[in-house]
Backbone bond lengths (Angstrom), bond angles and torsions (degrees), N, CA, C in turn:
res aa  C-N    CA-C-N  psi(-1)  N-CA   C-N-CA  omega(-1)  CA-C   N-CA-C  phi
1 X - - - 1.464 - - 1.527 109.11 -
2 X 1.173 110.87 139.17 2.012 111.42 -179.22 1.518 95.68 -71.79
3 X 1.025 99.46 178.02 1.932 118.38 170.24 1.362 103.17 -110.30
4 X 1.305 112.97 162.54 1.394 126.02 -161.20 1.456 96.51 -82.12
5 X 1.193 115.83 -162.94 1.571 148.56 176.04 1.236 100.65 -50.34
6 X 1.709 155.21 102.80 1.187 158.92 159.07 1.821 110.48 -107.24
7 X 1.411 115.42 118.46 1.478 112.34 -163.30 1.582 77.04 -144.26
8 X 1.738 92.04 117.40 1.551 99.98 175.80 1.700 114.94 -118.38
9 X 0.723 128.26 -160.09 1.523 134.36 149.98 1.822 135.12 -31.04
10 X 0.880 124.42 105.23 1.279 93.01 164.31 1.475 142.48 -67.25
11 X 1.171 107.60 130.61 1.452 127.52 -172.97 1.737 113.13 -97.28
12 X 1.743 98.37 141.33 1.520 104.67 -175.38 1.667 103.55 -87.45
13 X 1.217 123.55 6.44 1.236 122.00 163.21 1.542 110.79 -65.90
14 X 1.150 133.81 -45.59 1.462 137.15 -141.13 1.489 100.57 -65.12
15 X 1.716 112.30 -42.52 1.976 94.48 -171.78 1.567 99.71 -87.31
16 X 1.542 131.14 10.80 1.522 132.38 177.37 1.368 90.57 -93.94
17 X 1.159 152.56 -46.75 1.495 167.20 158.38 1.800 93.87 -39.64
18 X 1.074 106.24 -94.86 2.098 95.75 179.44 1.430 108.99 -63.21
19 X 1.439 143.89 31.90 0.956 127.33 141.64 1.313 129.57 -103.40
20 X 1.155 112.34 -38.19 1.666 127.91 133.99 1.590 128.03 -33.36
21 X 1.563 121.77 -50.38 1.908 103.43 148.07 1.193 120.22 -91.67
22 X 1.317 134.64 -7.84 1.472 127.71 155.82 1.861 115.79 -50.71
23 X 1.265 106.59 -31.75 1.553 101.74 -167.46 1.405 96.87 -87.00
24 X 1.531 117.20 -36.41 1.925 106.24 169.64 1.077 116.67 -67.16
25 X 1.624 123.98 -35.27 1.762 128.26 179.75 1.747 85.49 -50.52
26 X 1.193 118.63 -67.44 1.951 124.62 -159.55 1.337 80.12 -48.50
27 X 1.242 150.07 -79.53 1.812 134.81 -104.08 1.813 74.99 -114.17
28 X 1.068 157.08 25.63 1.371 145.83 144.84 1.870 104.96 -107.00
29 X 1.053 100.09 -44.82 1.557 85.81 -177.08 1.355 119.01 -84.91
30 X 1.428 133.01 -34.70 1.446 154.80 -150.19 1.287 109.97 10.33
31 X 1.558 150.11 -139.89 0.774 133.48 -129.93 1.899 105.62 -74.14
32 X 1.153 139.00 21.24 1.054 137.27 -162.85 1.784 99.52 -104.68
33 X 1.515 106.89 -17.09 1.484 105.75 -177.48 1.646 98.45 -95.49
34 X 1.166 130.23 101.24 1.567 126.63 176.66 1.759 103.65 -64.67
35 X 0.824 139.98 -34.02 1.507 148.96 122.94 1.510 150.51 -112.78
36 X 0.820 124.54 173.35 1.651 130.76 -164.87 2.030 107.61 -145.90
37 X 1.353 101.00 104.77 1.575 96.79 -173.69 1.458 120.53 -126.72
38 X 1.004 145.72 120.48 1.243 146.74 174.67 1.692 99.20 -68.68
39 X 1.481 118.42 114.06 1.241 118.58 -162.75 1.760 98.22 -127.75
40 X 1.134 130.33 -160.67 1.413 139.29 174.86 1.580 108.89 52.67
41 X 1.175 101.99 -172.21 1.524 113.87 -175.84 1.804 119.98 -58.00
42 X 0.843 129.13 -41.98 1.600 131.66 169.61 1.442 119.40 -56.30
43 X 2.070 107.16 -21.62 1.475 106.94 162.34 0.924 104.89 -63.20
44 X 1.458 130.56 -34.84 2.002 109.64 -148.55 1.570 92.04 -91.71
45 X 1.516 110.04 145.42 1.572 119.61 177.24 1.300 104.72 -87.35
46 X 1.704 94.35 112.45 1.762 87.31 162.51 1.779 86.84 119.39
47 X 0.977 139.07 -27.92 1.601 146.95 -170.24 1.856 111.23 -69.53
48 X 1.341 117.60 107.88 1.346 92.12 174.08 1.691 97.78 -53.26
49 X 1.549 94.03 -160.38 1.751 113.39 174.13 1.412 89.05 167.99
50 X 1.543 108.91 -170.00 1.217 164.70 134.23 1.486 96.31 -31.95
51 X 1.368 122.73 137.37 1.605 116.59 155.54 1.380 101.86 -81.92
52 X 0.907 152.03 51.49 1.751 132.44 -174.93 1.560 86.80 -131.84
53 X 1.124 101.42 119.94 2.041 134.90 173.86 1.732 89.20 -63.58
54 X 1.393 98.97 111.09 1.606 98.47 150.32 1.707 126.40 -118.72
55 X 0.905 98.78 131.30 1.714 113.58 -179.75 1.136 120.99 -120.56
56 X 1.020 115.51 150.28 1.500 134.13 -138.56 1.837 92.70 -142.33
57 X 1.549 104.80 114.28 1.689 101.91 153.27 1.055 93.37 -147.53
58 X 1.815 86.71 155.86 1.787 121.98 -171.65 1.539 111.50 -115.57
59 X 0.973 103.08 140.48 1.351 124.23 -153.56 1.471 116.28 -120.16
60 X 1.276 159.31 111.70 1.528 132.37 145.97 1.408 143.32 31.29
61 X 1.817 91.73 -88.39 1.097 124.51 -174.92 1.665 97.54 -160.83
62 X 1.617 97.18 136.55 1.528 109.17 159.58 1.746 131.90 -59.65
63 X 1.868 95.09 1.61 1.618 100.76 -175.72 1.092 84.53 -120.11
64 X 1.554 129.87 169.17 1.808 109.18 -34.18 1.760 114.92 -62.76
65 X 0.799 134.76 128.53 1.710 129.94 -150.96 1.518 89.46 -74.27
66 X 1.478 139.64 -30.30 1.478 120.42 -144.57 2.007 86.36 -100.29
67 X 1.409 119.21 -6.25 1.053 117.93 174.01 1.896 111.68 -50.05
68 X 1.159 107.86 -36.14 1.553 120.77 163.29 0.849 123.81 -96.94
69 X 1.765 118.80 -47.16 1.682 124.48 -179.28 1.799 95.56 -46.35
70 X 1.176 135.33 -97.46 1.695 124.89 -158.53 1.612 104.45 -42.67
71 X 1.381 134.21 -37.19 1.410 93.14 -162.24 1.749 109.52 -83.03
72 X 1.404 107.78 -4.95 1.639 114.45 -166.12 1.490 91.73 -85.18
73 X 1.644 130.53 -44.43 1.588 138.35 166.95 1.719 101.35 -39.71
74 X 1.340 126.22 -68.27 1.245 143.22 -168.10 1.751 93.33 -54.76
75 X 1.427 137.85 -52.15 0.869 97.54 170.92 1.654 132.75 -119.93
76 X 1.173 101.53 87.37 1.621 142.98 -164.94 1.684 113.57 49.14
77 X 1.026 120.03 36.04 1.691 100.22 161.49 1.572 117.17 -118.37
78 X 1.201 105.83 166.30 1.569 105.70 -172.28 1.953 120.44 -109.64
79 X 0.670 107.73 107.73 1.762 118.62 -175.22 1.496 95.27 -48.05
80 X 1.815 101.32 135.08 1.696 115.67 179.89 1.497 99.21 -115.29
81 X 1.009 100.64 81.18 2.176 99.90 176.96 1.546 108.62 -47.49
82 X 1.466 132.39 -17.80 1.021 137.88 -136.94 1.738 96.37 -111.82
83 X 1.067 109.27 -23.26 1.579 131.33 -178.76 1.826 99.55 -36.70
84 X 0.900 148.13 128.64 1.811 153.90 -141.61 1.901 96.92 -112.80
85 X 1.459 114.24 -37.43 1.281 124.16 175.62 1.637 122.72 -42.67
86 X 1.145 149.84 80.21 1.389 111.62 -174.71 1.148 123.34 -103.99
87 X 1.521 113.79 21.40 1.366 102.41 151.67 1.614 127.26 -93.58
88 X 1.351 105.58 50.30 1.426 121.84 -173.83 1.472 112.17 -170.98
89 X 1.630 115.86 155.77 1.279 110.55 170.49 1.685 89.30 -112.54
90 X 1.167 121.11 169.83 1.387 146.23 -170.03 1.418 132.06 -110.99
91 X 0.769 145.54 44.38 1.481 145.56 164.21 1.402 144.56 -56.16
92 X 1.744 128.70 121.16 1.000 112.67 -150.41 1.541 111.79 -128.45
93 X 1.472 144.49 164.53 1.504 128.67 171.39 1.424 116.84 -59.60
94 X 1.350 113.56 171.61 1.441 109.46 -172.00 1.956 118.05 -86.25
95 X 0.892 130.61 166.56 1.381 100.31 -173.03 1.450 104.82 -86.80
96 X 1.234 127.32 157.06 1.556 146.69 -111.26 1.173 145.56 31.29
97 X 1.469 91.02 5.32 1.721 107.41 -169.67 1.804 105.66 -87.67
98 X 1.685 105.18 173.26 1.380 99.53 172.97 1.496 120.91 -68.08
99 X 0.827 139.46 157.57 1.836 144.10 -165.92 1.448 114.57 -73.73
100 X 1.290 138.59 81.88 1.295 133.33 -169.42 1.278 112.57 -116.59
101 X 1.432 130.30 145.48 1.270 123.55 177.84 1.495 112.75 -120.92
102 X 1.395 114.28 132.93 1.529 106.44 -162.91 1.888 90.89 -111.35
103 X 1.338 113.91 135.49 1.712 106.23 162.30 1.527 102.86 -119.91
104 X 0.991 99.07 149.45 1.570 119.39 -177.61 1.422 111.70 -116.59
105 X 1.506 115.00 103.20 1.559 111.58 -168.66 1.707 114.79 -123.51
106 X 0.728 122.51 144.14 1.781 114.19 166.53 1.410 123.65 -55.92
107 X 1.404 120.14 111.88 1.455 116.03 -175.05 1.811 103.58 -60.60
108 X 1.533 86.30 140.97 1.649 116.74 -172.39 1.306 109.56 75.18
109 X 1.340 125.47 25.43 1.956 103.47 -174.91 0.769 73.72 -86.58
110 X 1.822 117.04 -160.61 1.300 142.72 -150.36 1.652 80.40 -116.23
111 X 1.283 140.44 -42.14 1.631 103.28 -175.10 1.443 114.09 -82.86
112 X 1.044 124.37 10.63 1.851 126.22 -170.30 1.571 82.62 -87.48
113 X 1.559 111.79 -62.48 1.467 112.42 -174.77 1.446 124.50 -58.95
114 X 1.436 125.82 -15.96 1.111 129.04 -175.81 1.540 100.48 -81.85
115 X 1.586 113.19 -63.98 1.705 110.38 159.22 1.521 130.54 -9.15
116 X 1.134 85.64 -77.23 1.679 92.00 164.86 1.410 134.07 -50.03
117 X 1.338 114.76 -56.06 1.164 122.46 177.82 2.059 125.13 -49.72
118 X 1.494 81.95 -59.51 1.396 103.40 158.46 1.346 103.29 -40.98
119 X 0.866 152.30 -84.75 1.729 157.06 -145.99 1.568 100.05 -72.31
120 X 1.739 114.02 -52.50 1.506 104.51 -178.44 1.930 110.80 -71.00
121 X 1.426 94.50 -5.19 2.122 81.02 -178.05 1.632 87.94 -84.52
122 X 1.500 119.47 -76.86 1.719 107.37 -173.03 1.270 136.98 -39.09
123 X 1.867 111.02 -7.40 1.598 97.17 176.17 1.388 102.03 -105.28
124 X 1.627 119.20 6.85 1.652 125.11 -171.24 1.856 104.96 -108.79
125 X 1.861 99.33 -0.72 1.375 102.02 -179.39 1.629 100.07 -156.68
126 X 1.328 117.12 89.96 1.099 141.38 171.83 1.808 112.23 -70.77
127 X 0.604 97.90 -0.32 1.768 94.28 164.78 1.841 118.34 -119.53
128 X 1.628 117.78 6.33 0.558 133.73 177.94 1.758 105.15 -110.14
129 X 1.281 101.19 -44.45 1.461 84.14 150.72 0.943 143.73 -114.63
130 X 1.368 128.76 39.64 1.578 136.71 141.39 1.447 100.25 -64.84
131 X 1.706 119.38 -36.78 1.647 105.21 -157.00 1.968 95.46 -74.66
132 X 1.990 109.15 -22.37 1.930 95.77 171.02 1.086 131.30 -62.16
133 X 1.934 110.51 -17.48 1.618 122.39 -164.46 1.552 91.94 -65.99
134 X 1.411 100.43 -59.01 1.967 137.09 -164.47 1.330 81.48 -29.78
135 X 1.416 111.13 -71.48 1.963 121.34 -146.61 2.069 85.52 -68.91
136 X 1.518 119.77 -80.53 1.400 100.38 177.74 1.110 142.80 -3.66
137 X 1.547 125.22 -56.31 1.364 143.77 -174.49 1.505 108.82 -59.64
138 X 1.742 96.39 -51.68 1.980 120.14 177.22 1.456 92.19 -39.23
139 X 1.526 111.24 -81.37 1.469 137.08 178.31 1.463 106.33 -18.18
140 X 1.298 120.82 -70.53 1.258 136.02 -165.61 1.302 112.34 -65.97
141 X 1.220 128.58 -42.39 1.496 127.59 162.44 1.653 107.23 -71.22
142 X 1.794 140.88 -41.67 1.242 117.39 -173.78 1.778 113.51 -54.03
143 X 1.960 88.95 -45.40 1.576 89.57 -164.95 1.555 114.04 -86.12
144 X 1.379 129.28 33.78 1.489 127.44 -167.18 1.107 107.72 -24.24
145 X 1.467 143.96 -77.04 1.535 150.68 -130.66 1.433 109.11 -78.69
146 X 1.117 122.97 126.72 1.511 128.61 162.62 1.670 115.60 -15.99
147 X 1.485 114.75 -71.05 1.246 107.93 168.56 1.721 137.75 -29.70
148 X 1.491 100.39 -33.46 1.245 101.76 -172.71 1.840 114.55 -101.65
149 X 1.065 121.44 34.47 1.609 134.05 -158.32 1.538 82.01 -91.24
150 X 1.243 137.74 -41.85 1.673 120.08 166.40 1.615 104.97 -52.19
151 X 1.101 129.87 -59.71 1.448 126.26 -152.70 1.669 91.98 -61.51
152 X 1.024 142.85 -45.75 1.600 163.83 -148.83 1.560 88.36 -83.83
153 X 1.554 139.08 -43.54 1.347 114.54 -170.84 1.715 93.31 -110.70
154 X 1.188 124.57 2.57 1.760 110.40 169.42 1.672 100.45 -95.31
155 X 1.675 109.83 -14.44 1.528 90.52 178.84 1.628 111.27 -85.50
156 X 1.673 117.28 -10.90 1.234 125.83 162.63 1.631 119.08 -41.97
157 X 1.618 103.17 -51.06 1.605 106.21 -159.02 1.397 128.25 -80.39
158 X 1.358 107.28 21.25 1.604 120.93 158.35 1.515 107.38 -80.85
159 X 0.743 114.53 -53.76 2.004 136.29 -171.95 1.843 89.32 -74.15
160 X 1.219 122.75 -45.51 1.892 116.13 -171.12 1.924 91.70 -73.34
161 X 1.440 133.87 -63.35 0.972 130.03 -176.90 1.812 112.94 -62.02
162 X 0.959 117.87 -36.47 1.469 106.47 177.72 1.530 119.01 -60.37
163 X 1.693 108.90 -22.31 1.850 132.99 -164.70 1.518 89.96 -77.63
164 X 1.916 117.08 -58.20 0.931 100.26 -169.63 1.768 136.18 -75.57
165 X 1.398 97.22 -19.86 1.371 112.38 150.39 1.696 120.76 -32.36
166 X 1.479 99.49 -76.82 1.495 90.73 169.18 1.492 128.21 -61.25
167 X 1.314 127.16 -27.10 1.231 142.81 177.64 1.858 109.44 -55.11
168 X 1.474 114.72 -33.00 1.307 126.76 -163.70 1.967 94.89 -86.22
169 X 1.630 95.34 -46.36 1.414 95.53 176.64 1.775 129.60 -61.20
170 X 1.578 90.74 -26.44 1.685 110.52 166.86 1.178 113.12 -56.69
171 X 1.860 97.24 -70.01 1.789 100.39 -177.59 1.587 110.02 -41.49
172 X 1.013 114.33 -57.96 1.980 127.52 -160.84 1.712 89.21 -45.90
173 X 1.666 115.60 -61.25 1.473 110.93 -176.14 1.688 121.67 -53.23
174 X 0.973 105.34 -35.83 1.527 100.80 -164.53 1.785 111.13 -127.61
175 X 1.434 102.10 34.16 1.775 115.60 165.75 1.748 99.55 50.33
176 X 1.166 118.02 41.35 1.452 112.48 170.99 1.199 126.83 -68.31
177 X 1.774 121.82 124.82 1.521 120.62 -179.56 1.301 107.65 -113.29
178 X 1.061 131.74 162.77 1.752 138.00 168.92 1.960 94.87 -33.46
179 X 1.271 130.54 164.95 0.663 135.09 -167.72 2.039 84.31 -114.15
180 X 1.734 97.93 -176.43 2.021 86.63 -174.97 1.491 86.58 -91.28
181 X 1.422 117.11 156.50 1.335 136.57 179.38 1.691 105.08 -47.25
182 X 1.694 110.64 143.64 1.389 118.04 173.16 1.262 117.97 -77.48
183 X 1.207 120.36 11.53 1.539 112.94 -176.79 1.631 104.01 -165.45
């Protein structure tokens, strides 16, 4: 059985942790990853979260799928066909391994850019995300139980859509572009 909702501290391990599978994601896929990003909560310095490393690569096109599927397999994660998202493919650690989540998105859609964005407004507004840790923690204690880890990220997306709201008003002010890929 998984464990419920655990949101600890942030740790200065986490971008030594995605820089370390970012550099095997690069040297298995190479030019097929148009980027490589350490995205979600463990990017922003200073953010509790989740310990689970999320990464983010951009891609072309989702066809031919094994054009990514083997080199991301090759270096140890396992493809979830089953994943409900489709503007993404899904990839996950192996079991015993540390918890990583890989998304596979089309460079420039609207969720590659939302990824990003999201991550570049909370580490450019640190009082905005202390107020995501604040609400998380709430979150994390209502929904304890494994079962309820949906209710815990749909009760997130009032607070994720209101961020990117302001985030859009940020970008518009200050000509914001993707930053160059972390890996």
């Amino acid at each position: 059985m998984s464990e419920g909702i655990v949101v600890v501290p942030y740790d200065d391990a986490w971008p030594v942790i995605f820089a370390a599978i970012g550099t095997r994601l690069r040297r298995e896929l190479g030019d097929t990853a148009l980027r490589i990003d350490h995205i979600g909560s463990t990017a922003v310095p200073g953010l509790d979260a989740k310990p689970i490393v999320d990464i983010q690569i951009s891609v072309a096109s989702f066809e031919p799928l094994d054009a990514f599927r083997l080199p991301i397999e090759r270096a140890g994660f396992g493809y979830r066909p089953d994943n409900p998202e489709r503007t993404k493919r899904y990839f996950r650690e192996q079991p015993g391994e540390r918890r990583t989540h890989i998304h596979v998105r089309r460079a420039g859609s609207f969720s590659e850019q939302f990824a990003l964005l999201f991550r570049e407004f909370l580490r450019s507004h640190p009082d905005h995300a202390q107020n995501y840790a604040d609400l998380k923690h709430r979150l994390a204690k209502q929904f304890s139980s494994p079962e309820q880890r949906h209710d815990y990220v749909e009760a997130k997306a009032p607070f994720i859509w209101q961020t990117i709201h302001l985030a859009d008003e940020w970008s518009q002010s200050t000509g914001w572009e993707p930053p160059t890929s972390d890996c």
